[in-house]
MIGU-206689 format. One record per residue (C-alpha): x, y, z; residue in one letter. Coordinates in steps of 0.1 Angstrom, whole numbers, padded with zeros to 4 digits, always signed. Layout:
N
XYZA
...
END
This chain:
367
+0494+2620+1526X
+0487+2586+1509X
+0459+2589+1487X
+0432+2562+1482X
+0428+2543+1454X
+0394+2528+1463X
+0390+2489+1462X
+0388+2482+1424X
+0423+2498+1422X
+0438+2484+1453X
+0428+2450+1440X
+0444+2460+1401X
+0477+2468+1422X
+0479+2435+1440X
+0469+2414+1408X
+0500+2434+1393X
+0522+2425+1422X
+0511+2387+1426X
+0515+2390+1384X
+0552+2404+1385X
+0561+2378+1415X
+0548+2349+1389X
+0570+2358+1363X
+0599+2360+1382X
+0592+2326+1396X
+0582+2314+1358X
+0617+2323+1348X
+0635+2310+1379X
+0620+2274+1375X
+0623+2274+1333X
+0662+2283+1344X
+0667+2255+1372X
+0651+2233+1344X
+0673+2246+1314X
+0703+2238+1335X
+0690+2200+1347X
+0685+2193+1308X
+0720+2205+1301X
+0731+2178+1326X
+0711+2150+1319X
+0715+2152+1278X
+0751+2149+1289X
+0750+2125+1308X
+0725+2104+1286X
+0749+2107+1254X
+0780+2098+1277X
+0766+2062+1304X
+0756+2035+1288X
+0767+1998+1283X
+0801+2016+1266X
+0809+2046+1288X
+0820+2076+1265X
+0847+2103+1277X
+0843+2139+1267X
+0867+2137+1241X
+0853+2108+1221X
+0819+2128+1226X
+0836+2157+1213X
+0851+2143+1180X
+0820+2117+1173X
+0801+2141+1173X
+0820+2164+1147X
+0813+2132+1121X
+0775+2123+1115X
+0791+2108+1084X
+0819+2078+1085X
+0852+2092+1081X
+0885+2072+1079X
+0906+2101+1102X
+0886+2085+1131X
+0901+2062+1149X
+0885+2026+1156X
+0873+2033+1191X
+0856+2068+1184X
+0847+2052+1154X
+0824+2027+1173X
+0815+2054+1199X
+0801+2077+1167X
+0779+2046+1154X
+0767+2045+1191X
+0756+2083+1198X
+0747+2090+1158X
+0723+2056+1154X
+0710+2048+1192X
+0713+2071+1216X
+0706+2107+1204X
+0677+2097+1185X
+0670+2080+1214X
+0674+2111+1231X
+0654+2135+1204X
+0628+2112+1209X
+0624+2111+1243X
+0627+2148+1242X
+0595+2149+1222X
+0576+2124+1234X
+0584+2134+1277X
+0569+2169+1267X
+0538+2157+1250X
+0527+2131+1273X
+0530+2158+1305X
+0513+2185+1281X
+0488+2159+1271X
+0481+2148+1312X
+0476+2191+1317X
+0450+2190+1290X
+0429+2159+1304X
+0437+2175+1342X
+0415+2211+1329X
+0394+2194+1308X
+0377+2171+1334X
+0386+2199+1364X
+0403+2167+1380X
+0439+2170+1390X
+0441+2128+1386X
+0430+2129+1351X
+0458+2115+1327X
+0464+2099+1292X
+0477+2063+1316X
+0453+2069+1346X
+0420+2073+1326X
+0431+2044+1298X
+0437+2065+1275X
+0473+2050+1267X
+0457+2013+1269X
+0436+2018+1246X
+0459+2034+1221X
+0484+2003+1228X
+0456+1975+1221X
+0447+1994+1188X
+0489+1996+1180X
+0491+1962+1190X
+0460+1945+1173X
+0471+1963+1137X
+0502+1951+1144X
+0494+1916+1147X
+0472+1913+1123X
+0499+1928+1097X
+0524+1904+1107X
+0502+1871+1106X
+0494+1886+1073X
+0528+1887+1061X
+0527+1922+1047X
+0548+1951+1052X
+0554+1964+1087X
+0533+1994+1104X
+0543+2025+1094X
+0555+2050+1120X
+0523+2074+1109X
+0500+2047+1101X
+0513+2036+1141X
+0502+2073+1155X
+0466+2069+1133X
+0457+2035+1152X
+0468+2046+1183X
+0448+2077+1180X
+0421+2061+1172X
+0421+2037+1203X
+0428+2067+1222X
+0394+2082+1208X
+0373+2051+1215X
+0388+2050+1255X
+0381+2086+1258X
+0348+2088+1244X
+0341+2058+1266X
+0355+2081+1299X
+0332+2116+1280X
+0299+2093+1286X
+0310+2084+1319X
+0320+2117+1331X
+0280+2128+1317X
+0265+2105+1341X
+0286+2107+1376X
+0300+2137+1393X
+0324+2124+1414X
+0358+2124+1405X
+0371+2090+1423X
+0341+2074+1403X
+0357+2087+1369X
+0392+2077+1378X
+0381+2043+1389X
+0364+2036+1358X
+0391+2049+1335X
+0422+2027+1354X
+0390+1994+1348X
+0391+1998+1313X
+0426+2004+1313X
+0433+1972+1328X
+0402+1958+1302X
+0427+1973+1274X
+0461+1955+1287X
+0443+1920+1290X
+0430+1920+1254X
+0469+1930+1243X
+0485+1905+1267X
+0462+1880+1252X
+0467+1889+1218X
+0506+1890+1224X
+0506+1855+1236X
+0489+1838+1210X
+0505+1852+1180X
+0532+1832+1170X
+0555+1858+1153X
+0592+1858+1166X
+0592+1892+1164X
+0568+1899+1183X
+0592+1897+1214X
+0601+1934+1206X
+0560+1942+1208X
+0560+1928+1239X
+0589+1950+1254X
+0571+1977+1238X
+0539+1973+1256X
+0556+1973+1288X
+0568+2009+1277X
+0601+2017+1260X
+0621+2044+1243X
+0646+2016+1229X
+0644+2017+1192X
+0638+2049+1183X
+0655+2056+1151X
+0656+2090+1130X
+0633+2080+1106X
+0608+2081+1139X
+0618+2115+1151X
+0613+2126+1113X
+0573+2113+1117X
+0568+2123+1154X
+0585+2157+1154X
+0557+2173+1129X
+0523+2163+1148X
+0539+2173+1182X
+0551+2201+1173X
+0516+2213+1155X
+0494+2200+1186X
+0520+2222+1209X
+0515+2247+1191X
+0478+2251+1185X
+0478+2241+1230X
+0497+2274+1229X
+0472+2293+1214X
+0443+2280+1241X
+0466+2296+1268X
+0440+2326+1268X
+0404+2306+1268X
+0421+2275+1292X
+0431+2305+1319X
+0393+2311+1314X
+0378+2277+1314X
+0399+2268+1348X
+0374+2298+1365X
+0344+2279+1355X
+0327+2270+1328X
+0298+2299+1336X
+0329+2323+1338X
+0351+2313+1305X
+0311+2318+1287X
+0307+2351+1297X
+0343+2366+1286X
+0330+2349+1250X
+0349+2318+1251X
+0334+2291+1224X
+0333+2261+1250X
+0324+2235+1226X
+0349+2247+1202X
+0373+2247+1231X
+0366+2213+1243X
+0367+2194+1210X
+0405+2213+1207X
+0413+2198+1246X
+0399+2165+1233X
+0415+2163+1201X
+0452+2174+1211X
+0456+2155+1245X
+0445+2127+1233X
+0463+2130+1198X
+0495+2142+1223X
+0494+2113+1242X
+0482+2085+1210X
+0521+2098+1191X
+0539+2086+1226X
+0521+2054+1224X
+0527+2043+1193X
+0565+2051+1195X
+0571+2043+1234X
+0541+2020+1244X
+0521+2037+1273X
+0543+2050+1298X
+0526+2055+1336X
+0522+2083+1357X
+0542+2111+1338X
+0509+2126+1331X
+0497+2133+1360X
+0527+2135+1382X
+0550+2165+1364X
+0517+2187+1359X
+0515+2188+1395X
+0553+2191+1401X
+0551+2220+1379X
+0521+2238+1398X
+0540+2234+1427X
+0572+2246+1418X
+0555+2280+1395X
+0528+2281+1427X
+0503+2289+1400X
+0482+2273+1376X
+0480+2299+1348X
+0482+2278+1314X
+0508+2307+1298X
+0529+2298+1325X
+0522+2260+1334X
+0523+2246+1296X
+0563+2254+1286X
+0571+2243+1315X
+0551+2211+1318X
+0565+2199+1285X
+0603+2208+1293X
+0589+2191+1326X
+0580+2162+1311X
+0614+2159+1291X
+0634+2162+1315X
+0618+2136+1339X
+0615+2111+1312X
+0655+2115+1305X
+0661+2109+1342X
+0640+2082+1342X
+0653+2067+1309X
+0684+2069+1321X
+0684+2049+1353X
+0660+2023+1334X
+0693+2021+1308X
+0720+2019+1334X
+0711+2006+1370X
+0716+1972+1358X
+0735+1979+1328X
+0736+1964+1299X
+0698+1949+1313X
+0676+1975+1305X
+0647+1979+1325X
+0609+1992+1311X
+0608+2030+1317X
+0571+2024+1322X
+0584+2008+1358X
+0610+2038+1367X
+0581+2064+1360X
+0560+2044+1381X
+0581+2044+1410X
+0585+2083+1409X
+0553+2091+1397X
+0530+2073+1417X
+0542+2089+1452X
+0531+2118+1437X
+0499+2105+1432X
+0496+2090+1467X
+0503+2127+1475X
+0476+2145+1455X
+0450+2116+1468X
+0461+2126+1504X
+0457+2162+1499X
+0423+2163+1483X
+0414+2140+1508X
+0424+2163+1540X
+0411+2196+1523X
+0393+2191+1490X
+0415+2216+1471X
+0445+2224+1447X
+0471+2245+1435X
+0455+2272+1413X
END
């Protein structure tokens, strides 16, 4: 005879159950998404303006160092992987991850699933702030920006647009409200940095402009060696929110009673996404839609919402659809290069058409 539990322990044994189905999903997806970065780092170091075979691959990539045993081609094909395109690749890597982990952090914190660094400004505001510094030092003539005195400005523009979207959000309660207010001073932002672009007269401003359009071209090691250090640091301290974000997502009432610090935790959400999101600006310009887009892509494909499981994923995520991206924006009309802001775009906002649809028809999301 089956003996009953009573409902308190039915609903503990079902919690297990949908708990055990998660994880096997979790490492079903983080699998499938191990095996599509194997692919696409392959096939990022390989296409380009000068295919590579395996073999040259191979042996360039056994010499970081010039060596006279290589021969003249592999020799050029180890300049080409060793100085462009795997920091190239580190770097968009890094900088994919952060900008999806930093949309996941503006998506909890506002409780709106079209919050992100590019849709609410965020990324404008960093780029004007990048770009004004950057202007200013050149008509100067000093020394160029340095790579953490980039990240600093672009934080700090980052700060100004998002305290500009926390008084906002104060005062209305609809979400459509916030987002159109954040994409208005976004396009505010890009005017003031299109204007300043234009009338500055330095000829190397060119490259500024290509980087305001978004780009991962340039990235050099000497950039991975700056970048790698506050990512990593913001990822990790996200990581260790997991517990008080699974509560905050139940509501604010909920995550106070289990003794969660709520303005500790909302200065921590404020701080890393938009300090997440100011490092991929400064080094790739503001880059559309990946925010927003691969959060949801990840919900979807974990059908949960649990920040344990959600935020590896969302940054391997985010890496992996900035490589794909990157690499049709480097080779469908190779050797043109197009902006990788435009191939996200493409992508990424279907996906937002999507979500606007689906809130629309029945007001809810993935959790």
């Amino acid at each position: 005879m089956q003996k009953n539990l009573g409902a308190p322990a039915e609903a503990f044994v079902s919690v297990a159950k949908m708990d055990r189905h998660g994880r096997k999903r979790f490492f079903l997806v983080l699998a499938l998404l191990i095996l599509a970065l194997h692919v696409l780092i392959y096939l990022n170091i390989s296409l380009g303006s000068v295919a590579a075979s395996r073999q040259e691959i191979s042996e360039a990539l056994r010499y970081p160092q010039p060596s006279s045993e290589l021969s003249p081609e592999v020799t050029m094909m180890r300049d080409i992987l060793w100085k462009i395109r795997l920091p190239r690749l580190v770097g968009v890597l890094l900088l994919g991850g952060a900008l999806a982990l930093s949309g996941f952090l503006m998506q909890t914190f506002f409780h709106n699933p079209l919050a992100g660094p590019y849709i609410l400004g965020i990324s404008s505001g960093a780029k004007l702030f990048v770009a004004l510094l950057l202007v200013f030092l050149l008509s100067q003539q000093k020394l160029r920006l340095s790579s953490f005195g980039m990240i600093l400005a672009a934080f700090a523009g980052s700060m100004m647009c998002m305290g500009f979207i926390l008084l906002v959000s104060r005062h209305v309660d609809n979400a459509s409200i916030l987002v159109v207010a954040g994409v208005m001073l976004g396009y505010i932002c890009s005017a003031i940095t299109e204007i300043v672009i234009t009338f500055a007269d330095d000829a190397s401003l060119v490259n500024l402009h290509n980087w305001s359009r978004g780009s991962f071209s340039g990235i050099s090691w000497d950039h991975i060696r700056v970048m790698v250090w506050p990512i990593l640091i913001c990822t990790i301290g996200v990581f260790f929110l997991a517990k008080p974000l699974a509560a905050y997502r139940l509501g604010e009432g909920y995550a106070r009673s289990v003794g969660v610090n709520l303005r500790l935790l909302r200065l921590a959400l404020v701080l890393f996404s938009s300090f997440l999101s100011a490092c991929v600006t400064a080094f790739a310009g503001p880059i559309s839609f990946v925010g927003i887009a691969v959060p949801h892509l990840v919900k979807a494909s974990l059908q949960s919402s649990r920040p344990l499981y959600v935020m590896p994923v969302c940054f391997l995520g985010g890496s992996i659809f900035c490589l794909a991206c990157d690499l049709i924006a480097r080779t469908a009309f190779s050797p043109l290069e197009l902006s990788v802001g435009a191939v996200t775009a493409i992508f990424g906002a279907p996906i937002v058409i999507y979500v606007l649809l689906k809130r629309g028809k029945n007001g809810s999301e993935v959790r």
